[in-house]
Backbone as CSV, one residue per row, in Angstrom:
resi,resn,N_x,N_y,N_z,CA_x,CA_y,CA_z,C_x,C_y,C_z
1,UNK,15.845,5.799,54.092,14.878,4.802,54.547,14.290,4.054,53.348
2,UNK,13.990,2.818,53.441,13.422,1.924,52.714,12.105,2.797,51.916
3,UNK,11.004,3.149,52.613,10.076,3.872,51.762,10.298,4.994,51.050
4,UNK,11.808,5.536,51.591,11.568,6.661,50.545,12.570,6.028,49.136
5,UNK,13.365,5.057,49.460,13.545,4.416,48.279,12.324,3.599,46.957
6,UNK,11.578,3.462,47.863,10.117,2.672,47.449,9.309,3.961,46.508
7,UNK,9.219,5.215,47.120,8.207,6.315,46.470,9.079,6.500,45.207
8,UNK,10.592,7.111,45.785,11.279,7.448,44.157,10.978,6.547,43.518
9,UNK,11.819,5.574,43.215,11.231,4.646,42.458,9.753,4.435,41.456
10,UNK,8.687,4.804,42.466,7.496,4.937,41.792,7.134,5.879,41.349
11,UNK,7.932,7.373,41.872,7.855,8.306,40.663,8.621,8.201,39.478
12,UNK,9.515,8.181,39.527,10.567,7.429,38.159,9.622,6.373,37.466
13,UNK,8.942,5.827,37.550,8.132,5.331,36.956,7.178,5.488,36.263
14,UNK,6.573,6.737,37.041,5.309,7.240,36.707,5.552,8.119,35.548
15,UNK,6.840,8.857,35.613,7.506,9.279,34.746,7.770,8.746,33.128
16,UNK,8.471,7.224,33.441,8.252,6.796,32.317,7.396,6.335,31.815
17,UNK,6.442,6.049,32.293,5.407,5.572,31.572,4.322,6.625,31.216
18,UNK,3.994,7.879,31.963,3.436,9.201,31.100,3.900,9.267,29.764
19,UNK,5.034,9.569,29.358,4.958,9.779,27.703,3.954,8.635,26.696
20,UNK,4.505,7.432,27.338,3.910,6.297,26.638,1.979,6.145,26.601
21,UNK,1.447,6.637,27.693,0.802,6.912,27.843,-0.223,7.662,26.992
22,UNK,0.646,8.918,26.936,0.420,10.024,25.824,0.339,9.324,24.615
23,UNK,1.135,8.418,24.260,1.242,7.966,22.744,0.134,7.074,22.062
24,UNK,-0.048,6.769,23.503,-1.735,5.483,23.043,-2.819,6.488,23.208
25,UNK,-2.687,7.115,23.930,-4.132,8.381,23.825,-3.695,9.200,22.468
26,UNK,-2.788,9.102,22.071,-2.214,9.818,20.759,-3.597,8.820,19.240
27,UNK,-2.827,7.793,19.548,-3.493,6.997,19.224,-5.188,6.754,18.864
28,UNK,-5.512,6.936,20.163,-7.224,7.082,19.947,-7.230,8.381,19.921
29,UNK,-6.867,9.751,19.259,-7.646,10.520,18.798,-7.062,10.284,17.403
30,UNK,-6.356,9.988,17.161,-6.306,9.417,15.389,-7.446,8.594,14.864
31,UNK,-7.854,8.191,15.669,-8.819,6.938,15.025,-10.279,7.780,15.176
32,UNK,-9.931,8.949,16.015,-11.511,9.670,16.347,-11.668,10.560,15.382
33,UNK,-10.356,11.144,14.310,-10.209,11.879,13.396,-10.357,11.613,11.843
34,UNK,-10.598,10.371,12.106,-10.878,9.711,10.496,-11.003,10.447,9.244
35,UNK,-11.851,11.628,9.752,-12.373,12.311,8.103,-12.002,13.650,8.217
36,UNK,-10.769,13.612,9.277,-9.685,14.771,8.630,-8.821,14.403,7.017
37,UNK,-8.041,14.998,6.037,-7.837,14.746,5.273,-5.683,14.398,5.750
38,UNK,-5.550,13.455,4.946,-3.696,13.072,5.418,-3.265,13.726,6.038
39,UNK,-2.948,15.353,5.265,-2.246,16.650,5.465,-2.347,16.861,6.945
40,UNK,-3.662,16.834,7.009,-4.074,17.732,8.284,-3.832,16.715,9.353
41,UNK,-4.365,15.359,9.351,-4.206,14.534,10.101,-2.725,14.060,10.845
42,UNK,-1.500,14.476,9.416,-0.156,14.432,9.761,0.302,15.667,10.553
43,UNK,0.084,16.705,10.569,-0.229,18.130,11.026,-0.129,17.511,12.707
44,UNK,-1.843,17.088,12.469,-2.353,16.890,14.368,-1.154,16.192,14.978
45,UNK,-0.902,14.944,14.196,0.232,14.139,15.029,1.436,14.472,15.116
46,UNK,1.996,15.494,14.506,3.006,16.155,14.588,3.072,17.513,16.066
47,UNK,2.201,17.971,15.880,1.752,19.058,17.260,1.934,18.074,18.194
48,UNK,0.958,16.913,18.641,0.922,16.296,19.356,1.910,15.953,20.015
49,UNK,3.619,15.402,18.956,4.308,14.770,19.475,4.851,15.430,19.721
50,UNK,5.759,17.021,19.618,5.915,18.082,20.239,5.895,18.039,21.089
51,UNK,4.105,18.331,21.635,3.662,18.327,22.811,4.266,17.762,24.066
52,UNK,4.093,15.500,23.600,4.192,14.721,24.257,6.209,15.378,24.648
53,UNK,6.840,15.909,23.569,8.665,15.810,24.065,8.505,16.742,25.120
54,UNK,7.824,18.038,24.607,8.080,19.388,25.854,7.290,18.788,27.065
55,UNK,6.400,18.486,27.349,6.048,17.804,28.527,6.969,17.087,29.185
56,UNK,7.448,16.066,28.437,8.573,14.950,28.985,9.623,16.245,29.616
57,UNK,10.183,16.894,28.815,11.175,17.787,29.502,10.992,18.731,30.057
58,UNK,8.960,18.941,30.755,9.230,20.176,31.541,9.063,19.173,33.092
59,UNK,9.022,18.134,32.640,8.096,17.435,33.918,9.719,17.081,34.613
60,UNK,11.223,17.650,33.968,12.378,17.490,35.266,11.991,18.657,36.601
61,UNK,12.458,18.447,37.676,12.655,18.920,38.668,13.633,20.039,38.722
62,UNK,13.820,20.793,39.414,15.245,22.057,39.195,16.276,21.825,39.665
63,UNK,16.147,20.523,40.502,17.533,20.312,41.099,18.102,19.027,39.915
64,UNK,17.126,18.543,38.941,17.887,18.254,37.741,18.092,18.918,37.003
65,UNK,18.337,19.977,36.730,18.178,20.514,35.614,19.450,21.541,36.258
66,UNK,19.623,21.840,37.698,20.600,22.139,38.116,21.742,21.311,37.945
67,UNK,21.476,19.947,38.577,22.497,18.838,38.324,23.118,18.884,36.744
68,UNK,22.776,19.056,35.875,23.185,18.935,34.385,23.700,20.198,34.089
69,UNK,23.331,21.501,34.536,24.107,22.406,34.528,25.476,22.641,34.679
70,UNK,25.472,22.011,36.033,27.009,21.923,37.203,27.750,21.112,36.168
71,UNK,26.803,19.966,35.534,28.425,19.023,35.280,28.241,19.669,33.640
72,UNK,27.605,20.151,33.258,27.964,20.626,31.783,29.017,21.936,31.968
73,UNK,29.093,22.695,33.044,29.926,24.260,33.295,31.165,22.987,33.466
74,UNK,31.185,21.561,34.074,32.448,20.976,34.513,32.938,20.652,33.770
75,UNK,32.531,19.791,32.433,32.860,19.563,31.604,33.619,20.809,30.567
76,UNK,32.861,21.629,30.487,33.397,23.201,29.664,34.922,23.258,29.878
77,UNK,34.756,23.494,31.551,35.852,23.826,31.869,37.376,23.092,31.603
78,UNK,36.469,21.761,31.671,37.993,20.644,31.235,38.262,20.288,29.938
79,UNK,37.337,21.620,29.359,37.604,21.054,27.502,36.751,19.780,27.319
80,UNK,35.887,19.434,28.133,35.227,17.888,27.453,34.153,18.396,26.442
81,UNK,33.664,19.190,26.549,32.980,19.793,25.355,33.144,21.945,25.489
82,UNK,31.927,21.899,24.338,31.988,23.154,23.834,31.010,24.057,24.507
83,UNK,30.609,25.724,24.408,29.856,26.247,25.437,28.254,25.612,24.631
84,UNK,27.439,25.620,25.082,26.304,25.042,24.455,25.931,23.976,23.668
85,UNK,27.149,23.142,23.485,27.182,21.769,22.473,27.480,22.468,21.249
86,UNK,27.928,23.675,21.127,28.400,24.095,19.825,29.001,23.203,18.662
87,UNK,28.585,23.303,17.225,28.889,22.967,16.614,29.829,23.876,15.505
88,UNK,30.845,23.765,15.695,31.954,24.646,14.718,31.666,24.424,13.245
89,UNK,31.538,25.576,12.476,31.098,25.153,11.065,32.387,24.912,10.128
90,UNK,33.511,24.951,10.789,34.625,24.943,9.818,35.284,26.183,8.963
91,UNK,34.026,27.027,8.950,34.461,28.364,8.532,34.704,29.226,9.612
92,UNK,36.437,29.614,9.607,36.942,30.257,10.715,37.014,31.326,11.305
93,UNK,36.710,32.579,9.920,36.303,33.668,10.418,34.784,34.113,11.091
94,UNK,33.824,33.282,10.654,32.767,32.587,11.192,32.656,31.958,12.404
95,UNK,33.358,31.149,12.728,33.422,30.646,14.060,33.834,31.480,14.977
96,UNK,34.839,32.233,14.952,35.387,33.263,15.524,34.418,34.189,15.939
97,UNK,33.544,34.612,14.962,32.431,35.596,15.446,31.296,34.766,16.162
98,UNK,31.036,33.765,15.673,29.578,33.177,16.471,30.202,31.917,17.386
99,UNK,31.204,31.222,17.510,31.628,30.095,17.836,30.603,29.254,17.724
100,UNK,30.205,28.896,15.990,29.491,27.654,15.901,27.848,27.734,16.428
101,UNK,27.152,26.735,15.297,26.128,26.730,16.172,25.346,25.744,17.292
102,UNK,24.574,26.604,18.267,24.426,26.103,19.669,23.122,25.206,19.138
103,UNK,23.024,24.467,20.673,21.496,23.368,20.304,20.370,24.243,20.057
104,UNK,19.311,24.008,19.950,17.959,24.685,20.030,17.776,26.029,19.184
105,UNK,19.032,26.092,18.528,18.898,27.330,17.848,18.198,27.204,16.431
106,UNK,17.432,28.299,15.691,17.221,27.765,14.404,18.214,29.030,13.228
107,UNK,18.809,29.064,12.656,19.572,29.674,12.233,19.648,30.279,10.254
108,UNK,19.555,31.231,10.194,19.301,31.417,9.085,20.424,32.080,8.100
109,UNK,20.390,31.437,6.740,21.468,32.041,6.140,20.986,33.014,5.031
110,UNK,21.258,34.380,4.849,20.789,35.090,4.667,21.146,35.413,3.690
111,UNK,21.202,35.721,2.628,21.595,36.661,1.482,20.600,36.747,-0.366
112,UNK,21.229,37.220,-0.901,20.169,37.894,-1.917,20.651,36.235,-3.253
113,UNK,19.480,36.460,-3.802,19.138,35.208,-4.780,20.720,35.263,-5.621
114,UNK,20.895,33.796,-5.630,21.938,33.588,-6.686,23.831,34.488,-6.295
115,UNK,23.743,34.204,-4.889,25.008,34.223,-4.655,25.967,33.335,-4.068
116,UNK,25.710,32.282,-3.729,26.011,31.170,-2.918,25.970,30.237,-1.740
117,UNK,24.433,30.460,-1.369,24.007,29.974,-0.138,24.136,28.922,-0.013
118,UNK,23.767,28.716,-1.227,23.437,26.842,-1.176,24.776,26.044,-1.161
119,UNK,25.932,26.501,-1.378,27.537,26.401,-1.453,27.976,26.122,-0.174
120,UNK,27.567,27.273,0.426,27.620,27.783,1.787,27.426,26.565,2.711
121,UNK,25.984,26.276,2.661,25.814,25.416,3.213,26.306,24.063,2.863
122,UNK,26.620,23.768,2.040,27.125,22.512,1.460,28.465,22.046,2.294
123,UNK,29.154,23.732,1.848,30.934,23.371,2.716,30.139,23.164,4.228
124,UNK,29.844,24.041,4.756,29.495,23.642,6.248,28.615,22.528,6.406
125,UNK,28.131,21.668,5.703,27.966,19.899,6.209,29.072,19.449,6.073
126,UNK,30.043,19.626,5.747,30.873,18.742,4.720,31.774,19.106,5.919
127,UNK,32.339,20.141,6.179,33.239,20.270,7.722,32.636,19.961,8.747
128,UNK,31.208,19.991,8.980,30.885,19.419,10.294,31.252,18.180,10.084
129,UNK,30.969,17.173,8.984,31.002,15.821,8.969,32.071,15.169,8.776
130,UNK,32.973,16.175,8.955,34.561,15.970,9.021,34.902,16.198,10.649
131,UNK,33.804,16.481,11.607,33.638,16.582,13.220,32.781,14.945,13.461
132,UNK,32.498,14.610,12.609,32.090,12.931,12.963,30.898,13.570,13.499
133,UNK,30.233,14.456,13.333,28.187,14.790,13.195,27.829,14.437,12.536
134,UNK,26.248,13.832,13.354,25.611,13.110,11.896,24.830,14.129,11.827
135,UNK,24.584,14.487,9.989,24.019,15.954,9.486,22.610,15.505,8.834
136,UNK,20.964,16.123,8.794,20.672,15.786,7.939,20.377,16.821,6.823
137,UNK,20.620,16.354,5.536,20.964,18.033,5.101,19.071,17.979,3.692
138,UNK,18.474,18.964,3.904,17.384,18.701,2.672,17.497,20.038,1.595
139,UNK,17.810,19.438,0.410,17.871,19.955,-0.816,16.420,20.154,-1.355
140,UNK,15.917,21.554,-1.154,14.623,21.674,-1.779,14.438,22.151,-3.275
141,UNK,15.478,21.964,-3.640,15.747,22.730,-5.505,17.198,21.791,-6.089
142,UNK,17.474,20.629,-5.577,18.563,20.093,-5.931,18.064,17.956,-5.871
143,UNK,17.915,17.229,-6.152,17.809,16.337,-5.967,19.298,15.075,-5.397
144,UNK,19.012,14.437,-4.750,19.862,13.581,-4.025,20.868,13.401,-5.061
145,UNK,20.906,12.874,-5.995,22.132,12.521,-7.165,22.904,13.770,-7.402
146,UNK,22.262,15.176,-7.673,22.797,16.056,-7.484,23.301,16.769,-6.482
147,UNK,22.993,16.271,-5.359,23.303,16.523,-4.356,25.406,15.928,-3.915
148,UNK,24.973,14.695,-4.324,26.030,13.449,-3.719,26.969,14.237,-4.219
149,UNK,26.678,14.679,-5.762,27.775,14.849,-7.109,28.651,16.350,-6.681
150,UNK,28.252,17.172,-5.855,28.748,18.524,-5.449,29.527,17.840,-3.925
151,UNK,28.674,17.097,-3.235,29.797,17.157,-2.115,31.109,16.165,-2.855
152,UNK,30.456,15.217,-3.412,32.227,13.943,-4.083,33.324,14.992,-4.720
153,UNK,32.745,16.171,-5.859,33.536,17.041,-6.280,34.181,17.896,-5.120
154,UNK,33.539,18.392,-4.196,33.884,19.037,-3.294,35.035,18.503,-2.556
155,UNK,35.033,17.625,-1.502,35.706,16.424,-1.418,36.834,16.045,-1.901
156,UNK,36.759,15.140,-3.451,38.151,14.562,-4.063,38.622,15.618,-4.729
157,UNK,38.122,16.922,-5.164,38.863,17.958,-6.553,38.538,17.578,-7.098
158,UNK,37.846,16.277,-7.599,37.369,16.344,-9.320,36.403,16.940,-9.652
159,UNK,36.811,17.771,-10.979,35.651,18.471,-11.653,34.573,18.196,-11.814
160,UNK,33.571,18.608,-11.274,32.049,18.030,-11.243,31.405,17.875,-12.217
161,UNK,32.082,17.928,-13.502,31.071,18.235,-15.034,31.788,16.604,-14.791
162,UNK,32.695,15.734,-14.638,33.340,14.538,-14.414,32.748,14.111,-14.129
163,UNK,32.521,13.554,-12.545,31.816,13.192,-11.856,30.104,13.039,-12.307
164,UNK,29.725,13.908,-12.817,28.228,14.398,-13.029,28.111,13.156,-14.438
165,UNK,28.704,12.939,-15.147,28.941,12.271,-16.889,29.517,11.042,-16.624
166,UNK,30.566,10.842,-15.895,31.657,9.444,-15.654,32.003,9.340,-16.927
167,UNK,32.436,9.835,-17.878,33.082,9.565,-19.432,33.923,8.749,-18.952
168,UNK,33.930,7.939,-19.778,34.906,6.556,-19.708,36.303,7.326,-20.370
169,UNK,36.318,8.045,-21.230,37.562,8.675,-21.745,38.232,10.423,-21.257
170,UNK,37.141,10.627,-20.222,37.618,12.043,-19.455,37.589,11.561,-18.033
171,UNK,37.948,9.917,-17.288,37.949,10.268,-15.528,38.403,8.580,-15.505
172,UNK,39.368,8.642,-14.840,40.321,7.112,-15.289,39.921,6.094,-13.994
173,UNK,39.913,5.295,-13.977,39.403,4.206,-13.344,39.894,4.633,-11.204
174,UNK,41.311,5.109,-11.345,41.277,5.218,-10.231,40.164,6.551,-9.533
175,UNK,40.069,7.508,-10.590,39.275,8.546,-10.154,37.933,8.161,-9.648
176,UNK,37.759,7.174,-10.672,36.310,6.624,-10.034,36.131,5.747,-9.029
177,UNK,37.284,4.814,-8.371,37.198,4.680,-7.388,37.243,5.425,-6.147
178,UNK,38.154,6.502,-6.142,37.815,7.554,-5.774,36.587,8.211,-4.974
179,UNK,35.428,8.312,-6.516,34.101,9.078,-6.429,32.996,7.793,-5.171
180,UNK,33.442,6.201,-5.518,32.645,6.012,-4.793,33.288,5.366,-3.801
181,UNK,34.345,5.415,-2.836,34.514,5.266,-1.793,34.108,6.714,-0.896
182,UNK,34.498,8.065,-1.534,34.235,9.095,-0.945,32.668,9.441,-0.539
183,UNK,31.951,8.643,-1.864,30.227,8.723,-1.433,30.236,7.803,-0.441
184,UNK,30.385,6.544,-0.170,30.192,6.070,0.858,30.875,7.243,2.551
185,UNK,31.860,7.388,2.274,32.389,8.226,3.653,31.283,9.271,4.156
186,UNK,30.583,9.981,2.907,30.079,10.963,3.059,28.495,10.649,3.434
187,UNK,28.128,9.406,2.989,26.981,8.463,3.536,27.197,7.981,5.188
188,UNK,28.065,8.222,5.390,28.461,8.010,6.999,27.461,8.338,8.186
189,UNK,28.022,10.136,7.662,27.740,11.328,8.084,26.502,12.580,8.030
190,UNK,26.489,11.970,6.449,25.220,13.208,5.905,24.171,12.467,5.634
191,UNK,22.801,12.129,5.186,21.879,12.143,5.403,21.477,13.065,4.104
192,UNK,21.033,12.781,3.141,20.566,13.819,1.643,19.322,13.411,1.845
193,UNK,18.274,14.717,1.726,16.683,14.230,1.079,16.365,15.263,0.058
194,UNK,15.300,15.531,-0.300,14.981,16.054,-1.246,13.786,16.225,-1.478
195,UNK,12.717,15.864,-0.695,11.148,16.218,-0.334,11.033,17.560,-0.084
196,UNK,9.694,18.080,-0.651,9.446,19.232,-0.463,8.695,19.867,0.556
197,UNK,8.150,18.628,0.966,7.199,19.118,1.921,6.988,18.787,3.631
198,UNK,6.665,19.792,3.967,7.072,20.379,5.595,6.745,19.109,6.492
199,UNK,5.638,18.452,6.208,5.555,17.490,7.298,6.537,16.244,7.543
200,UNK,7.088,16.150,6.018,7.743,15.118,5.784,9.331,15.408,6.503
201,UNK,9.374,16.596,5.843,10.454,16.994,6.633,10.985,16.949,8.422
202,UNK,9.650,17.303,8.738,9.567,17.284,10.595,9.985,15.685,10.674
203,UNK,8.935,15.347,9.826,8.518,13.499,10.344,10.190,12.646,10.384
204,UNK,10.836,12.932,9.310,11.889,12.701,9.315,13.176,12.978,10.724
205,UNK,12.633,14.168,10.922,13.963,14.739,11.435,13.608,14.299,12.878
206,UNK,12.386,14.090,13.289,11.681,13.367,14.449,12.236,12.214,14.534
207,UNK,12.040,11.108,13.464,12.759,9.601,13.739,13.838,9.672,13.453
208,UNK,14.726,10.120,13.185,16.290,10.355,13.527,16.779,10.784,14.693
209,UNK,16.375,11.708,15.385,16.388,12.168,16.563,16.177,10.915,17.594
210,UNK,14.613,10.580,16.967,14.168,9.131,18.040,15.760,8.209,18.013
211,UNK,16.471,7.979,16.967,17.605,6.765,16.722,18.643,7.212,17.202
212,UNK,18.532,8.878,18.043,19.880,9.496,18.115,21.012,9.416,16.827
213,UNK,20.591,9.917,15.517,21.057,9.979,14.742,21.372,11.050,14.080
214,UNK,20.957,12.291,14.510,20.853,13.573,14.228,21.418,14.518,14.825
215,UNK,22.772,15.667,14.413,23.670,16.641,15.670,23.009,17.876,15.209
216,UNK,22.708,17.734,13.706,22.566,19.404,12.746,21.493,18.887,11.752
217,UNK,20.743,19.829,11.219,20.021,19.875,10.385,20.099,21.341,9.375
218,UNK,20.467,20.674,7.673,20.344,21.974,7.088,19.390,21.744,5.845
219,UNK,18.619,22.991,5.910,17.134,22.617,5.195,17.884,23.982,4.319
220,UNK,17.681,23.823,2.587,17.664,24.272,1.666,16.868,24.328,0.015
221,UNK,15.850,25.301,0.468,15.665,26.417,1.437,14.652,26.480,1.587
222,UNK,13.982,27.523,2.781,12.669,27.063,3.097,11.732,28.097,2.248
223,UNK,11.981,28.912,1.177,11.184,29.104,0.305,10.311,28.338,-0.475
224,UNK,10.992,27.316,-0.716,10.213,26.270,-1.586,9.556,24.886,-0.935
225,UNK,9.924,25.420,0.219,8.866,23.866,1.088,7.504,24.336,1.225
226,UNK,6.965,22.980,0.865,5.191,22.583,0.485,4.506,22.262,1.632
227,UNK,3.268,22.502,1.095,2.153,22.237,2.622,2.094,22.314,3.568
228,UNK,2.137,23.956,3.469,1.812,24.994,4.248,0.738,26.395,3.224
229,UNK,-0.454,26.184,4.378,-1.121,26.995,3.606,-1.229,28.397,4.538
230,UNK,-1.429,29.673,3.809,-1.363,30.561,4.022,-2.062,31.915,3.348
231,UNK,-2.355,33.442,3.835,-2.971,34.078,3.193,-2.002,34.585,1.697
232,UNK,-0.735,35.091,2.618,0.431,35.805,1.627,1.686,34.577,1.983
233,UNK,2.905,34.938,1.149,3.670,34.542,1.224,4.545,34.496,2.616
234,UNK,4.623,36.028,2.686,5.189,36.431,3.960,4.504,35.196,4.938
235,UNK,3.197,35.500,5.084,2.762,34.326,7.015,3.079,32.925,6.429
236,UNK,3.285,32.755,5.193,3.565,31.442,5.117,4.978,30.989,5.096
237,UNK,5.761,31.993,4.967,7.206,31.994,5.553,7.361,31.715,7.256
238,UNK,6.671,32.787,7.831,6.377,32.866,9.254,6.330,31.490,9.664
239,UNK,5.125,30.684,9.258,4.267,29.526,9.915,5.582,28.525,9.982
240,UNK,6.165,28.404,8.602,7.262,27.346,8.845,8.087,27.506,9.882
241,UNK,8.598,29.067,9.527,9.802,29.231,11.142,9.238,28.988,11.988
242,UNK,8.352,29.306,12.031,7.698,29.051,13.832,7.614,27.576,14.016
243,UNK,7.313,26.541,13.308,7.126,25.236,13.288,8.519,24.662,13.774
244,UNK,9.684,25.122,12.429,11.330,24.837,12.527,11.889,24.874,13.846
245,UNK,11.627,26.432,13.747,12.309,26.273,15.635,11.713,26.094,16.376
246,UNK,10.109,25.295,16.821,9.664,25.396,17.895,10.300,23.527,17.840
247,UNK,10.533,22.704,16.637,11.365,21.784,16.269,12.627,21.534,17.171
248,UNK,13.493,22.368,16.651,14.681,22.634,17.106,15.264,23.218,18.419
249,UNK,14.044,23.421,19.258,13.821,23.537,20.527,13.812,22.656,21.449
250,UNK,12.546,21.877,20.860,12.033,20.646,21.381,12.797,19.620,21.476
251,UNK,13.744,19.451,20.404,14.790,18.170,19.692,16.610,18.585,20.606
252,UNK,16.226,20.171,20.911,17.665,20.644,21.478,18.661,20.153,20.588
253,UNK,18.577,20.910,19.293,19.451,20.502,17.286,19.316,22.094,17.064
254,UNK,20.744,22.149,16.589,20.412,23.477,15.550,19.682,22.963,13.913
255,UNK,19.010,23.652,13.620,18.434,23.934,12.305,18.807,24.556,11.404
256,UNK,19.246,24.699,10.439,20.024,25.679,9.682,19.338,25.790,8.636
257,UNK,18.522,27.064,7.845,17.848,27.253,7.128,18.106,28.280,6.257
């Protein structure tokens, strides 16, 4: 019947325009917060917008949320995708045990100082982004130039003490064309930062998400990310994870940390 075409409609509406809603009342309590200090003030608006996503996605119905089920088990089944939007890391004995990682997960790579995590993670952007994912990857002890210079070596085989120097008499003209067509390829895909600090980090990974520009996120490492205050080290380890994945929840992205 005509009116019940008329009501949907105006709930679908009401729908979209709640978030937006949220964002201008977002709005006037920023302006009511004045003589909070940046930190904290970036903090509030960060909770906030959280807030405003999990709302947006609790406010589906169950028979949507059923509907997306059915055709995601349909899709599985016909090979159109993977169980959970899995992302295969390229490492096979690895995949084999975890098959890749799923959305919403936050994921941690574990091992003792100075054995190769940061490697680790490097090859696994570098094969996802050989899956055409866009990665964003943050170097918290490595800066962007140093960054580029390990995946191009990684990449073409050239020796990275090469690459790192460009000696005009140790790396011959084609090599260096080489180094920067491969940085561009790898600019495609990956996404390098190098900020240390936590809000910046969210804030980021928030407007990428907003551009649909974001499949994976690998943060390295979260020992050394800033501004976060805390009594001991330990809760200030805590506070971030809890932040990361309540992130990576919200965004439905693995996190890789």
């Amino acid at each position: 019947m005509k009116w019940v075409q008329v009501v949907a409609a105006y709930i679908c509406n009401i729908k979209e325009y709640k978030p937006k809603r949220d964002i201008i009342e977002l709005s006037k309590v920023i302006n009511q917060k004045e003589e909070l200090k940046s930190t904290e003030l970036l903090n509030l608006v960060q909770d906030k917008l959280l807030s405003i996503q999990k709302s947006s996605n609790s406010e589906r119905t169950q028979d949507e949320y059923l509907e997306d089920y059915l055709s995601m088990k349909e899709k599985l089944y016909a090979g159109d995708i993977t169980a959970n939007n899995t992302i295969k890391t390229g490492l096979y004995e690895l995949d084999a045990a975890i098959h890749g990682f799923s959305s919403a997960e936050l994921i941690t790579i574990f091992a003792f100082s100075a054995v190769g995590k940061s490697t680790v993670a490097a090859q696994m952007a570098l094969n996802i982004a050989r899956q055409k994912k866009k990665i964003m990857f943050f170097s918290l002890e490595m800066t962007y130039l140093q960054v580029m210079d390990r995946f191009v070596s990684n990449v073409t085989g050239i020796d990275h003490e090469k690459i790192k120097y460009l000696n005009k008499n140790k790396i011959t003209e084609e090599q260096l064309l080489n180094v920067a067509t491969t940085a561009v390829s790898i600019n495609d895909y990956i996404s390098i930062y190098d900020t240390r600090y936590l809000n910046d980090i969210i804030s980021n990974i928030q407007i990428k998400k907003l551009q649909n520009e974001v499949d994976i996120v690998f943060i390295d490492y979260i020992s050394l990310i800033d501004g976060v205050r805390a009594n001991d080290e330990r809760m200030r380890i805590t506070l971030i994870t809890q932040k990361l994945k309540a992130l990576a929840n919200t965004l439905n992205i693995p996190v890789v940390i």
